[in-house]
C-alpha positions in Angstrom: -5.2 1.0 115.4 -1.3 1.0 114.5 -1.9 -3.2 114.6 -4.4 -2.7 112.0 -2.2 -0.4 109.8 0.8 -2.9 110.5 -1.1 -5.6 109.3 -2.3 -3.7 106.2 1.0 -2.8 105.1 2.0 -6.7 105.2 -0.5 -7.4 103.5 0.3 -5.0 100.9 4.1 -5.3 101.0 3.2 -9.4 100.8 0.8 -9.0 97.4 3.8 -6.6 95.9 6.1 -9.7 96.7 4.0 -11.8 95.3 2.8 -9.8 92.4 6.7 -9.2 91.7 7.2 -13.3 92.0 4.5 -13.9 89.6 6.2 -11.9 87.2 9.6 -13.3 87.1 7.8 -16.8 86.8 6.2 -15.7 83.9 9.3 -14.3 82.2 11.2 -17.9 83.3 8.1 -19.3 81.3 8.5 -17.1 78.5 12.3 -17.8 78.3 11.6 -21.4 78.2 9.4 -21.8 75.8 11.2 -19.8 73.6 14.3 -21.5 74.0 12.1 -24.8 73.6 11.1 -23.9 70.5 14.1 -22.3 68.9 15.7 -25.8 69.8 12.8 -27.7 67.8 13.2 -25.8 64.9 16.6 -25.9 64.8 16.6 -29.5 64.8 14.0 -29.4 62.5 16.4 -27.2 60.1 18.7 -30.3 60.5 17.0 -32.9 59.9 15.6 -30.7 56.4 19.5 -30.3 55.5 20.3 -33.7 55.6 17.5 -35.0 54.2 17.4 -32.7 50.8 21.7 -33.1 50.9 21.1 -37.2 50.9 24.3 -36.8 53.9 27.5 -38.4 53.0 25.7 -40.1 50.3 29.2 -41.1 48.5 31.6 -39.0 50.8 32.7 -42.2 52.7 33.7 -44.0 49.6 35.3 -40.8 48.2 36.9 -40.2 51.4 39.2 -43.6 50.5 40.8 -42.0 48.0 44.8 -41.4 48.8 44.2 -38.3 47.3 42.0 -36.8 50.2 45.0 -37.0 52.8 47.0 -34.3 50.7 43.7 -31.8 50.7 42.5 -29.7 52.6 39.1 -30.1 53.0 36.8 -28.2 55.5 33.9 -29.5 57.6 30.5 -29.7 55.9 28.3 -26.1 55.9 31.9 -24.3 56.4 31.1 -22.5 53.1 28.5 -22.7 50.1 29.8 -21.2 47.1 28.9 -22.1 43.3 31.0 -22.1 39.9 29.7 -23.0 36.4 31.9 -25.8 34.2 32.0 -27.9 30.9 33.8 -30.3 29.6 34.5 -31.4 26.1 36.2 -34.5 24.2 37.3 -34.5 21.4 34.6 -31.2 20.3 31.8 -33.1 22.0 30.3 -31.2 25.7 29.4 -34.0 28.1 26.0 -33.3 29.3 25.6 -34.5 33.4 21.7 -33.5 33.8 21.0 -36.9 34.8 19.3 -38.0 38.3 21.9 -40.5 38.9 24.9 -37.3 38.9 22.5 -35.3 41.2 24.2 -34.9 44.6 26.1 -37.1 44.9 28.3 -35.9 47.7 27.6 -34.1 50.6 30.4 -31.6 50.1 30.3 -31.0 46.2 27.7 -31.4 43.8 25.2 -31.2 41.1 21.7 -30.0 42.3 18.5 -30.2 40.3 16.5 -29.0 43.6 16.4 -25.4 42.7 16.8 -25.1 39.2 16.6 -28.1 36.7 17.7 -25.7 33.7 21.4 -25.2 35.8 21.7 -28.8 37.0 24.4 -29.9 34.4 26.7 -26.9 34.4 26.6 -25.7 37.8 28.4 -27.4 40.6 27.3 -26.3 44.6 30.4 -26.6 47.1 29.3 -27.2 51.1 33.0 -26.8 52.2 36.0 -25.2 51.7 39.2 -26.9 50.4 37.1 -29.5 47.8 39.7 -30.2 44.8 38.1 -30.7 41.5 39.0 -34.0 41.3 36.4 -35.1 44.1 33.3 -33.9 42.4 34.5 -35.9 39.1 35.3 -38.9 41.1 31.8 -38.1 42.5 30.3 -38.4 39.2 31.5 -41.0 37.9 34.6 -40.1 36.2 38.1 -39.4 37.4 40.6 -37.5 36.3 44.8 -37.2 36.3 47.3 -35.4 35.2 47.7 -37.2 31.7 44.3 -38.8 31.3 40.4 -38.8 32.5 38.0 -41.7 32.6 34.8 -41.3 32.0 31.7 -43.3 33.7 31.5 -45.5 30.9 34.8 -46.2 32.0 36.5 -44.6 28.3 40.1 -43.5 28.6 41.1 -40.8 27.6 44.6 -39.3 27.5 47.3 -37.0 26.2 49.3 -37.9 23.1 51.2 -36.5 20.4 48.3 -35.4 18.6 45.2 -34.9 21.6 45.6 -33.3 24.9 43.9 -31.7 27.3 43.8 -27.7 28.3 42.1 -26.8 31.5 41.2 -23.1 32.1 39.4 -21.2 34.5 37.9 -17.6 34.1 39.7 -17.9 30.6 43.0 -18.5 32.1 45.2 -21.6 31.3 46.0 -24.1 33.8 48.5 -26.7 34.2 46.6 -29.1 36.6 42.5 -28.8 37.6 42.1 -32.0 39.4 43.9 -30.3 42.2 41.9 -26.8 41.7 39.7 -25.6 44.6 37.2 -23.1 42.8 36.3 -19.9 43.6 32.7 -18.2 43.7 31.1 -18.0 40.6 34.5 -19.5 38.8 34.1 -20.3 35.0 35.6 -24.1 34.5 36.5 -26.0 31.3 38.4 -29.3 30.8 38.7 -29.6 27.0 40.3 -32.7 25.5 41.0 -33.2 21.7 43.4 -31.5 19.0 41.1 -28.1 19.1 42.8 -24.9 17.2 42.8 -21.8 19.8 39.9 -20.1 18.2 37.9 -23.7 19.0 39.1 -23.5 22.5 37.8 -20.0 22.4 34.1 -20.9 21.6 34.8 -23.6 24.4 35.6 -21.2 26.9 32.7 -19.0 26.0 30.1 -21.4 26.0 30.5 -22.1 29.8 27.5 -21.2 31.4 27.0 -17.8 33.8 24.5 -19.5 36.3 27.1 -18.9 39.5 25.9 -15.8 39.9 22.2 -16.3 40.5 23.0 -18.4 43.1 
């Protein structure tokens, strides 16, 4: 009689082992798969990034430029801020909705993607520390202290009569190329022998899309 009861409560105290076995395996099974296919999609996510981003498209050429070794530029996906611009010579705006300005860098760019009514005024930054100068460069043109030159490759510079004025949010600055913007900045590079109240309509007529992004 007690080897029957003895025996029962193995067999009982075995099926709780087992049932309690079974349980963690399922769990382990659960964890996996979960894990599985967080790490798909994640790699998935990646492989969507770098694809609608055309990766380091231009940066490699850009990154030649003597220029790069004095900034400070972050890794790519360290930040993604926006900031609307213009640019106008001699009273003309330069219009960049073209497909062959559309992101061209990985870091700094023009993006048609989301908005095509935005793509020529509003520039997407993927890193921190990008100076102005690298999405021109990016673009085609290129710009210096005295002078900017355009895709078509046209010069043009400061002289006794034409110069340039560079503000942002309104404010007057000496040098842009070296300007990292800020979120939902307001950019103009004017060139030309415009009075103030013509650099005033300049200033005003840079778009306000920054903030919708």
């Amino acid at each position: 009689m007690a080897s029957n009861m003895e025996s029962k409560t193995e067999r009982i105290a075995l099926a709780i082992l087992l049932i309690a076995v079974f349980g963690m395996l399922v769990l382990a099974l659960k964890d996996f798969f979960s894990f599985t296919a967080d790490k798909i999609n994640a790699v998935s996510s990646q492989k969507n990034v770098r694809s609608s981003m055309q990766f380091n498209f231009m940066d490699d050429e850009l990154a030649k430029d003597e220029r790069v070794k004095s900034a400070n530029m972050g890794a790519l996906g360290s930040q993604h801020i926006h900031a609307d611009f213009k640019i106008f010579i001699n009273g003309n705006p330069i219009n960049f909705a073209d497909d062959k300005h559309y992101m061209k860098s990985s870091v700094i760019h023009l993006d048609d993607q989301q908005n095509k009514e935005d793509a020529s005024g509003l520039i997407h930054m993927h890193a921190t520390g990008v100076p102005f100068w690298y999405f021109l460069k990016s673009v085609g043109a290129d710009l210096g202290k005295e002078c900017i030159t355009l895709e078509n490759q046209q010069k043009f510079c400061n002289s006794a009569n034409k110069k340039f004025r560079f503000f942002v949010n309104g404010k007057e600055y000496s040098d842009i190329g070296v300007y990292v913007f800020r979120d939902m900045d307001k950019i103009l590079i004017s060139y030309g022998d415009e009075t103030e109240e013509e650099l005033l309509k300049q200033i005003n007529s840079v778009t306000d899309y920054a903030k919708n992004h």
